[in-house]
C-alpha positions as CSV (number, residue, x, y, z in Angstrom):
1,X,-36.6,-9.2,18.7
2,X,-35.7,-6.5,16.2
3,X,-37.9,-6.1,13.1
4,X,-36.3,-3.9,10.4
5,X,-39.0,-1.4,9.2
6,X,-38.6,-2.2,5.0
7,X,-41.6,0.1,3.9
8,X,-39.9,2.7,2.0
9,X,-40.9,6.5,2.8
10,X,-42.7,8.7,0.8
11,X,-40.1,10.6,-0.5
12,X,-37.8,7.6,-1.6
13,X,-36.8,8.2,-5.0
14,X,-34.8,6.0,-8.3
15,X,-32.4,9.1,-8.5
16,X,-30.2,6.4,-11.4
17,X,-32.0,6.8,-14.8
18,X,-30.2,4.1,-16.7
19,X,-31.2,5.2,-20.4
20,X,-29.7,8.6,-19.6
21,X,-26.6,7.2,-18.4
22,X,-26.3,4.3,-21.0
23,X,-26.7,7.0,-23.8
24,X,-24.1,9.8,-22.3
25,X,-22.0,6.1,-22.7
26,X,-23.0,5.2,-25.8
27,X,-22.4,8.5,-27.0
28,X,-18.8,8.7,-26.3
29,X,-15.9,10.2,-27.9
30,X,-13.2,12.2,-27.6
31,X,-12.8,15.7,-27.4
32,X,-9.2,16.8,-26.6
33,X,-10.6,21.0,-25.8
34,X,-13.3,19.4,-23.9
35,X,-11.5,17.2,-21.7
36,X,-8.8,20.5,-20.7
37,X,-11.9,22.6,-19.6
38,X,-13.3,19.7,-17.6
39,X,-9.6,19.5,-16.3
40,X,-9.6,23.5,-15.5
41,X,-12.7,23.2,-13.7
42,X,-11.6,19.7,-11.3
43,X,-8.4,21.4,-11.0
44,X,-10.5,24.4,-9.4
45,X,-11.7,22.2,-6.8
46,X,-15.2,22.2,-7.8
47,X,-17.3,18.8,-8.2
48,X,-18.1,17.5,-11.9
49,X,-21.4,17.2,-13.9
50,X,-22.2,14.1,-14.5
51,X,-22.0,15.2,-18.6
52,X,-18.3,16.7,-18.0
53,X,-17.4,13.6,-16.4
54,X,-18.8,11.4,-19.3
55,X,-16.6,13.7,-20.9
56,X,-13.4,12.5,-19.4
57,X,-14.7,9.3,-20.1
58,X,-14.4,9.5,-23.6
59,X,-10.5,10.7,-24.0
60,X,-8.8,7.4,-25.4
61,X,-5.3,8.6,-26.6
62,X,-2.6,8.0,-24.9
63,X,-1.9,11.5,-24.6
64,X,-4.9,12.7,-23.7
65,X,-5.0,9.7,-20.5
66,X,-2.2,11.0,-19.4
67,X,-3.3,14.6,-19.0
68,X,-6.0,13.3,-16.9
69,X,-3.6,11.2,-15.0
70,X,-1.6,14.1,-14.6
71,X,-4.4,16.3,-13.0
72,X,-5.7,13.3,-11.1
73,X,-2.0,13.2,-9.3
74,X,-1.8,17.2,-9.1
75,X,-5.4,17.4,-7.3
76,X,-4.7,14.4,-5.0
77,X,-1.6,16.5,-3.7
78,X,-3.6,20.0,-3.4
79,X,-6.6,18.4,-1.7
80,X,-4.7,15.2,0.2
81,X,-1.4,16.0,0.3
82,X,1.0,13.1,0.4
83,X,-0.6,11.4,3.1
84,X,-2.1,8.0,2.6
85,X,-5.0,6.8,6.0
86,X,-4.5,3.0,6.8
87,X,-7.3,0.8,7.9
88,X,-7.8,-2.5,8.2
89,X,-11.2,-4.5,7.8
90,X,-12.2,-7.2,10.3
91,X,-14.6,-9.7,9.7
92,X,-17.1,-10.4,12.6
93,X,-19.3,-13.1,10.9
94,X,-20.4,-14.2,7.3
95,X,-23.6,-16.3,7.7
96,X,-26.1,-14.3,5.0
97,X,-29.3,-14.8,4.1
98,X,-28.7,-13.2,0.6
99,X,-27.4,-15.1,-2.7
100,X,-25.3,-13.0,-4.6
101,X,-23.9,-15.1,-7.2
102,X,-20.2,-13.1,-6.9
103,X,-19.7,-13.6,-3.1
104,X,-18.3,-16.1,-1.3
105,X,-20.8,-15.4,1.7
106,X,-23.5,-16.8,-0.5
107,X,-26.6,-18.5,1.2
108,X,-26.6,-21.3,-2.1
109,X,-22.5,-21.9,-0.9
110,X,-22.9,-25.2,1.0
111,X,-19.1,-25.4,1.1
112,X,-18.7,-22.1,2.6
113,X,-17.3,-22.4,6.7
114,X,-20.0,-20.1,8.5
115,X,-18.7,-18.7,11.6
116,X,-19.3,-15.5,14.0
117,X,-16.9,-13.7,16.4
118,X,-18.1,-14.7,20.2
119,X,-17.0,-11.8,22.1
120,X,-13.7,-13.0,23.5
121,X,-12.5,-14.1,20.1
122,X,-13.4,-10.2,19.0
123,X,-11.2,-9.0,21.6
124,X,-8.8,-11.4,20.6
125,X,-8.8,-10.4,16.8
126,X,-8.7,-6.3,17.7
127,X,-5.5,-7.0,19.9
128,X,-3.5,-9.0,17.0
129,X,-4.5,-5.9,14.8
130,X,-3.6,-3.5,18.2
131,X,-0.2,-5.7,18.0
132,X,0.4,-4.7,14.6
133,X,-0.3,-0.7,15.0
134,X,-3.8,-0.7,13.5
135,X,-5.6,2.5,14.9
136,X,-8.8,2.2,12.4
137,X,-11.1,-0.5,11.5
138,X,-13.6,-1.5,9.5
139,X,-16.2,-4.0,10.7
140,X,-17.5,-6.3,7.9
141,X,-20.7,-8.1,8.3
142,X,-22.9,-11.1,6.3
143,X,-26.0,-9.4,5.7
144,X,-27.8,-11.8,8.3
145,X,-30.9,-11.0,10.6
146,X,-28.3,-12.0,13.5
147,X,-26.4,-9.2,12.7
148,X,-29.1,-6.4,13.3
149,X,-28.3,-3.1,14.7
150,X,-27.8,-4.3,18.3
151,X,-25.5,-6.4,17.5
152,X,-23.1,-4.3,14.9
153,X,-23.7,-1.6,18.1
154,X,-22.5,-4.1,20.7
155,X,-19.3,-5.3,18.5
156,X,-18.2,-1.8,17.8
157,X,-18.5,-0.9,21.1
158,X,-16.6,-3.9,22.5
159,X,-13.5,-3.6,20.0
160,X,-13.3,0.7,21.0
161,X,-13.0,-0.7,24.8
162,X,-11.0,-3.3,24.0
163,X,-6.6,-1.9,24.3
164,X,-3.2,-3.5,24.6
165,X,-0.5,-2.1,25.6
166,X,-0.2,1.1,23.6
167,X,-2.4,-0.4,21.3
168,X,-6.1,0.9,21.2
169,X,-9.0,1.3,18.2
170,X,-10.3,5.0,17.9
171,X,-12.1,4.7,15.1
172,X,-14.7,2.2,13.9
173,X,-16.1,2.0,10.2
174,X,-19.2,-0.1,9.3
175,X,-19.6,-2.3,5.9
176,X,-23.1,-3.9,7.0
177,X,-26.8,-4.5,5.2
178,X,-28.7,-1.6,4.9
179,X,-30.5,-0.2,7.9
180,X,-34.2,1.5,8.5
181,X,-34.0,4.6,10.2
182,X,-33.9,3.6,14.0
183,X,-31.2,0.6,13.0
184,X,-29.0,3.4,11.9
185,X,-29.8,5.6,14.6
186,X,-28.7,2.5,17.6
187,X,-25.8,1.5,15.5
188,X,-24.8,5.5,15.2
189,X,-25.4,5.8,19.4
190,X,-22.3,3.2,19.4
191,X,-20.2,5.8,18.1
192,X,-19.2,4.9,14.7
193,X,-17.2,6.3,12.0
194,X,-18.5,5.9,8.3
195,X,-21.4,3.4,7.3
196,X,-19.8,1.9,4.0
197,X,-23.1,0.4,2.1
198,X,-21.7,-1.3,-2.0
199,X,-24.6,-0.9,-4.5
200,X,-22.3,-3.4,-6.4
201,X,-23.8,-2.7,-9.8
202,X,-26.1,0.3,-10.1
203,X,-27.4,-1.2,-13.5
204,X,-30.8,-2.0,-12.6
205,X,-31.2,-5.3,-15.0
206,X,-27.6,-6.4,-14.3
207,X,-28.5,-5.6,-10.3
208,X,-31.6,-7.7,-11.0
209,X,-29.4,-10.7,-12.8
210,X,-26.8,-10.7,-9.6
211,X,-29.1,-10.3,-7.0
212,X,-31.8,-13.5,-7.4
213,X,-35.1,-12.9,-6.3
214,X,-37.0,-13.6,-2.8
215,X,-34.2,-11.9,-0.6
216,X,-33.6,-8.9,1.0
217,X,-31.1,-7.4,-1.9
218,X,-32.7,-8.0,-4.5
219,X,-34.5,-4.7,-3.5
220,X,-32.5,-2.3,-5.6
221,X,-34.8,0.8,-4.0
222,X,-34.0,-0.1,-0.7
223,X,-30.1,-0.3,-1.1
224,X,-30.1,2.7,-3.0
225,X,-32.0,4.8,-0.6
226,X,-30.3,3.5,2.0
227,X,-28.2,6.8,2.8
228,X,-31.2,9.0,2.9
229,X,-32.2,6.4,5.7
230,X,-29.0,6.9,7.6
231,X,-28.8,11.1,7.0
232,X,-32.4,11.4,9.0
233,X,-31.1,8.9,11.4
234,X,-28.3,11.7,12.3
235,X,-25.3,9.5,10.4
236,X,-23.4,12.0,8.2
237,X,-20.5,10.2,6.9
238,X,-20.6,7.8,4.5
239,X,-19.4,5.5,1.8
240,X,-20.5,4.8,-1.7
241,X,-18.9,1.3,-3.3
242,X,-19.0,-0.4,-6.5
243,X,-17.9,-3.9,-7.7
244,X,-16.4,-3.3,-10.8
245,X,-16.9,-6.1,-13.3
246,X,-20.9,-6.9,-13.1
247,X,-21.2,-4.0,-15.9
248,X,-19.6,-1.8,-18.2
249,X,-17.1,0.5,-15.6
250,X,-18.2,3.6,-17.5
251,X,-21.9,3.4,-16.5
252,X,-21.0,2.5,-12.9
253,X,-18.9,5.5,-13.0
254,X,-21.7,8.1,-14.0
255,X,-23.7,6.4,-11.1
256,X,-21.4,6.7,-8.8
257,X,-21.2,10.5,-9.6
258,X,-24.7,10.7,-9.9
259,X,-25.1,9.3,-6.5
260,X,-22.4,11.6,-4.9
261,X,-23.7,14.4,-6.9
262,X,-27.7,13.3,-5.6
263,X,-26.5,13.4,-1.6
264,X,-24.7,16.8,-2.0
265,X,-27.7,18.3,-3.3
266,X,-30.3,16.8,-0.8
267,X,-28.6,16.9,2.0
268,X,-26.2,19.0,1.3
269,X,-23.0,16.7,2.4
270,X,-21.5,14.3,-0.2
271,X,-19.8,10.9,0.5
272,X,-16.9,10.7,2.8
273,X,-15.2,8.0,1.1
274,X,-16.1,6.2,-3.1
275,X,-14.5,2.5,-3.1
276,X,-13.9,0.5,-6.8
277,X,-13.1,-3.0,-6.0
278,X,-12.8,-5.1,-9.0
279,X,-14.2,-8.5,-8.9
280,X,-11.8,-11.3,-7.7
281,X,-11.7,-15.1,-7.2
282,X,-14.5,-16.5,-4.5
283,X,-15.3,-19.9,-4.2
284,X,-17.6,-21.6,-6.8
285,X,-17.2,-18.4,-9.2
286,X,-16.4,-18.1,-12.5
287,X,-14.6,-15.6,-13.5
288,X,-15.3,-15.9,-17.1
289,X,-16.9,-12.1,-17.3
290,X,-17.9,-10.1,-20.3
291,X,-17.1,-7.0,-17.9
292,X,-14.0,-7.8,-16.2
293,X,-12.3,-4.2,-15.7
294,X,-8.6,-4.3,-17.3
295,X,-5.8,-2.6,-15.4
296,X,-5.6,0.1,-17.7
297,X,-9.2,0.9,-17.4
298,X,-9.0,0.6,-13.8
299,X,-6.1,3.2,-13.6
300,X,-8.6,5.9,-15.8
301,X,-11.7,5.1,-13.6
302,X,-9.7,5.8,-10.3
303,X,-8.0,9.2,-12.3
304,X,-11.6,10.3,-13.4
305,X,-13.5,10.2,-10.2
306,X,-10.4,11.8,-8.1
307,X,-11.3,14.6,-10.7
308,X,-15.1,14.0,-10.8
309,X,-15.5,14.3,-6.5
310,X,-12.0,16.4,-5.9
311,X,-13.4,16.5,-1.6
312,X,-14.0,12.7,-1.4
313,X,-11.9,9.8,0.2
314,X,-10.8,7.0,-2.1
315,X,-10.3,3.9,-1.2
316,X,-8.5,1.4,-2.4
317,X,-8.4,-2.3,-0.9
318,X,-5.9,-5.4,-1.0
319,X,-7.9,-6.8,-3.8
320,X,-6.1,-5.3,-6.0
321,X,-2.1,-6.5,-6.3
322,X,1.1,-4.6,-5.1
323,X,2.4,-3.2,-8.3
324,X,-1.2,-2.3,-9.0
325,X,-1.7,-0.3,-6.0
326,X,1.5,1.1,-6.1
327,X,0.9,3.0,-9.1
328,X,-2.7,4.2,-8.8
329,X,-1.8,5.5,-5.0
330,X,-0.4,8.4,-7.1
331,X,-3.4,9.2,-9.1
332,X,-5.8,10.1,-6.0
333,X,-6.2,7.1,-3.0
334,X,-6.4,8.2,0.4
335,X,-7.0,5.1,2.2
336,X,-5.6,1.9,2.0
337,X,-5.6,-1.7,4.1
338,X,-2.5,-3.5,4.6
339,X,-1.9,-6.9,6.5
340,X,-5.6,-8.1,5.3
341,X,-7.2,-11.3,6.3
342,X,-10.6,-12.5,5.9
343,X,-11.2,-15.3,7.4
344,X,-13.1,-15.2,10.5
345,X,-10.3,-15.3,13.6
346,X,-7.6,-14.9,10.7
347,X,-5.9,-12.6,12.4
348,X,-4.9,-14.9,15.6
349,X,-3.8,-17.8,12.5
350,X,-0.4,-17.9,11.9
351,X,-0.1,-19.0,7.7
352,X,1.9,-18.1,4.9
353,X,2.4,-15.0,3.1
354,X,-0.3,-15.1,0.4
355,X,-2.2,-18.4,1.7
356,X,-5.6,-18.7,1.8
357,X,-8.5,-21.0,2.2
358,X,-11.6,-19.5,0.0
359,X,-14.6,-21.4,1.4
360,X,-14.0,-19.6,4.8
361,X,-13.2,-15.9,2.8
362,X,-15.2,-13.7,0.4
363,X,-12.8,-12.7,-2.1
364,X,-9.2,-13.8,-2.6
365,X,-7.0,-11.0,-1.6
366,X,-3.9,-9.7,-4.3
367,X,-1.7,-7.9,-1.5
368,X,-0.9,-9.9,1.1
369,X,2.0,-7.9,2.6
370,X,2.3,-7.3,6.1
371,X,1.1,-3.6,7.3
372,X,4.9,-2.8,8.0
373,X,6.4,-3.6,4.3
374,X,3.3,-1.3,3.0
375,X,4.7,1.3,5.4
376,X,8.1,0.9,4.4
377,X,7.1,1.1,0.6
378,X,4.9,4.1,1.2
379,X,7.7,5.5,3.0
380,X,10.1,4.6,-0.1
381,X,7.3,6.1,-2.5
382,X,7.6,9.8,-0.1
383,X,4.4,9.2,1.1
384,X,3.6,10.0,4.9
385,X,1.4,7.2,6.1
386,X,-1.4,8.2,8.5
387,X,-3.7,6.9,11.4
388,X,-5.2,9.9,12.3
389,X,-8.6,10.0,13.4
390,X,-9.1,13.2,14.5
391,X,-11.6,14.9,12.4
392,X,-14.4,12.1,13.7
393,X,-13.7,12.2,17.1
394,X,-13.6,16.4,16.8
395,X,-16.7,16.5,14.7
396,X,-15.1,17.3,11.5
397,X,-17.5,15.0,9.5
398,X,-20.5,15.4,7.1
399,X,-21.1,19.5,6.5
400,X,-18.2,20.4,8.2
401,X,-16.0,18.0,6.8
402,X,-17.1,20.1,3.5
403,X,-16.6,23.1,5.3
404,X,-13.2,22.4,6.3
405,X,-12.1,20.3,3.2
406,X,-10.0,23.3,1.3
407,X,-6.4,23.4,0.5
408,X,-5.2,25.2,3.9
409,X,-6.7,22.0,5.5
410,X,-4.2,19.7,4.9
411,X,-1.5,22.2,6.1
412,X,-3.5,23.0,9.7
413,X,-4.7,19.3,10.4
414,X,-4.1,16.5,8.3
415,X,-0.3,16.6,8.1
416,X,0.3,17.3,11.3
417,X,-2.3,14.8,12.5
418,X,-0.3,12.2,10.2
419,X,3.0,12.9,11.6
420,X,2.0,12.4,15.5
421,X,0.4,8.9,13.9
422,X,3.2,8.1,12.2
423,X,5.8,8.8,15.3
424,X,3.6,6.3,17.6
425,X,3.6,3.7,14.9
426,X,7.3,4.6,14.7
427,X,7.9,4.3,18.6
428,X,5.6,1.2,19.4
429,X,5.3,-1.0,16.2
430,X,7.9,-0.2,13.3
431,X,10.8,-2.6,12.1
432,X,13.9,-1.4,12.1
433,X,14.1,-0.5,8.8
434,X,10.4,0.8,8.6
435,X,11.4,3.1,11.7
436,X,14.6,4.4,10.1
437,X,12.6,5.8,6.9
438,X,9.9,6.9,9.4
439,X,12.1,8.9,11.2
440,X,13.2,10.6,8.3
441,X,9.6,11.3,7.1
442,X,9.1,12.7,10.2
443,X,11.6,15.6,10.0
444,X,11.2,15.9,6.4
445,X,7.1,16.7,6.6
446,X,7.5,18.6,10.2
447,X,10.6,21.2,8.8
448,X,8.3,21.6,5.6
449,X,4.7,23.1,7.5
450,X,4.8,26.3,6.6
451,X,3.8,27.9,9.9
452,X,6.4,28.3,12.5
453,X,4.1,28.5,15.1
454,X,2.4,24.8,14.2
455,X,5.4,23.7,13.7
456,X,7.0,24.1,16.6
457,X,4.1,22.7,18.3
458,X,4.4,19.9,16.0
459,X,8.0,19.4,17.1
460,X,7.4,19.7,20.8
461,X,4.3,17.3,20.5
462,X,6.6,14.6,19.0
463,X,8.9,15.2,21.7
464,X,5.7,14.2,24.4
465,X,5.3,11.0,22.4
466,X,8.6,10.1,22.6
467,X,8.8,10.7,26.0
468,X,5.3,8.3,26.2
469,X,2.3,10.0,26.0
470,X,-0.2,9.2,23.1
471,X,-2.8,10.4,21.1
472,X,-2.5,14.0,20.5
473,X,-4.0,15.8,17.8
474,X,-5.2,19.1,15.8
């Protein structure tokens, strides 16, 4: 039986100093020539202080909001491009031995359906999300001692063998309880993509109020360290998360930075991806919050930490609704879910647009769209929607994802990467009307690469796709 090492090494360290951070918040205000000179420097690619981002935290005018929205949108097309990576998250089980008092996986939640994946109804849920065009998951877990490292190994290895059709996984993201050093190392021999860890609330006192004593998270130090864990276990590629809502969104911010900005220099590879969900619905919660996040604050937080981490992923989830995520694609997000269900086996259950049954889910979703309408909007917006997974499966990750993560990069990889990805989902999945916009996103992005020797690879690559083949890359 598997018995998680939970002794903390010598060199584990509380890296967040909350009466810093709450005074840089306290002291707030705003500072119109100092906000452009934070600007300048984002806008030169080159990662924030956490002081110049507190900076950007203070601007209030309207005027001055918009600036940073504006340099927020003009970075996320220098460093991204107008590509946006589609995932979708699967949940394998959601029995949990911790008692978060914002979750619907909740130990205390006696009205909560528990349930875990056998192996046949895994394969079953990966080919309804093959059937759809999904290319990329992300396996969510209850933080349960069932679920230990063997078992999040043996479930990511049985949905990357598991293909329809066309249809096939190449890339599969953790969200999972923090692991000791040989847990990440066995779950990391499986082949995974990014270990997503939430510290929810980097506050220590509201942590402490959120997380109740006697279980497993309730150990701030351990969650927070858990990274350093998963670098000496050889995992380079990673994702920081907050809940937005358990404390003031500026603090959470600073940490987040703070974090990002402690990783780079220790280990000299940042996060690969930063994800802000705010706090939604859940069974038995109320929602009655002193720091529920507004949309307008929401829109600013997303802005400042595309400037704040210019290299990093962000991710933005169904939580958030349609008209929400719409707008704030603009101002930065890379990655995005569509057709989102999180019940256990929801993906083989025929319902409703929008219906869903919170004692067997975590959070109630806001965008319930189907993956192909998000396409076609993204498609509408003059996005090119992606399922490329090439910089993984090539090695491209961690220092070399740094390495590599400069303006020509988008030009030599990801937009050509996007537009293969794009084509199969055009070929094997797409609607009618989704595959008539495709089409045209397709020769738009492919006569705009500027080198004529990529593409006309590009275009004869396309041409081997049509004709049936799959899975090429850069």
């Amino acid at each position: 039986m598997y018995r998680m090492d939970t002794t903390l090494p010598s060199d584990a360290t509380d890296f967040i100093d909350d009466a810093r951070l709450e005074a840089l918040v306290a002291g707030l205000k705003e500072d119109p020539a100092a906000v452009r000179a934070v600007i300048a420097k984002s806008l030169r690619k080159e990662a924030l202080s956490v002081e110049e981002t507190a900076v950007l935290l203070g601007a209030e005018s309207p005027g001055l909001v918009e600036e940073i929205f504006e340099a927020a949108r003009t970075l996320k097309r220098e460093v991204y491009g107008n590509r946006i990576v589609f995932f979708a998250p699967l949940y394998v089980g959601n029995h949990c031995c911790n008692d978060c008092r914002y979750c619907g996986f909740r130990r205390s939640l006696k009205t909560a359906v528990r349930r875990t994946l056998s192996d046949e109804e895994l394969v079953r849920e990966v080919e309804a999300l093959e059937d759809q065009g999904h290319k990329r998951l992300i396996l969510v877990y209850g933080e349960s001692p069932e679920y230990d490292p063997a078992f999040i190994a043996h479930t990511a290895r049985t949905v990357y063998a598991t293909k329809k059709g066309r249809g096939e996984i190449r890339r599969v993201n953790i969200n999972a309880a923090p692991l000791d050093e040989a847990g990440f190392r066995t779950v990391k021999a499986a082949g995974i993509g990014t270990y997503q860890i939430f510290q929810e609330t980097y506050h220590k006192k509201t942590y402490a109020q959120w997380h109740p004593a006697g279980t497993r998270k309730a150990d701030y130090l351990w969650r927070l360290n858990a990274f350093d864990r998963a670098f000496r276990a050889g995992i380079d590629d990673m994702g920081l998360g907050v809940l937005f809502g358990l404390y003031d969104w500026r603090f959470e911010v600073l940490a987040m930075v703070t974090h990002a900005l402690y990783l780079q220099r220790k280990f000299g590879v940042g996060p690969h991806t930063l994800s802000f969900p705010r706090i939604k619905p859940a069974e038995g919660l109320d929602l009655n919050l002193e720091y529920q996040v507004t949309d307008a604050q929401y829109k600013r937080l997303v802005a400042i930490l595309r400037l704040a981490v210019p290299y990093t992923g962000l991710i933005m989830t169904a939580r958030e609704p349609a008209a929400l995520r719409r707008e704030v694609l603009a101002f930065g997000v890379s990655q995005i879910d569509a057709g989102t269900k999180l019940e256990i086996g929801g993906y083989n259950q025929a319902r409703k647009a929008g219906e869903q049954t919170l004692n067997r889910e975590q959070f109630q979703v806001g965008d319930t769209r189907s993956l192909d309408e998000v396409i076609g909007e993204i498609l509408e917006g003059g996005y090119i929607p992606s399922f490329c997974t090439s910089c993984y499966r090539l090695g491209r990750t961690g220092e070399h994802f740094m390495e590599y993560a400069i303006p020509g990069f988008i030009g030599k990889f990801c937009t050509p990467n996007a537009i293969l990805t794009l084509a199969e989902y055009l070929t094997d999945y797409a609607g009618a009307e989704t595959a008539r916009k495709g089409w045209d996103a397709v020769a738009r992005e492919t006569a705009r690469l500027a080198d004529p020797t990529l593409r006309a690879e590009v275009e004869a690559r396309l041409g081997r796709i049509k004709a049936g083949e799959r899975d090429l890359y850069f």
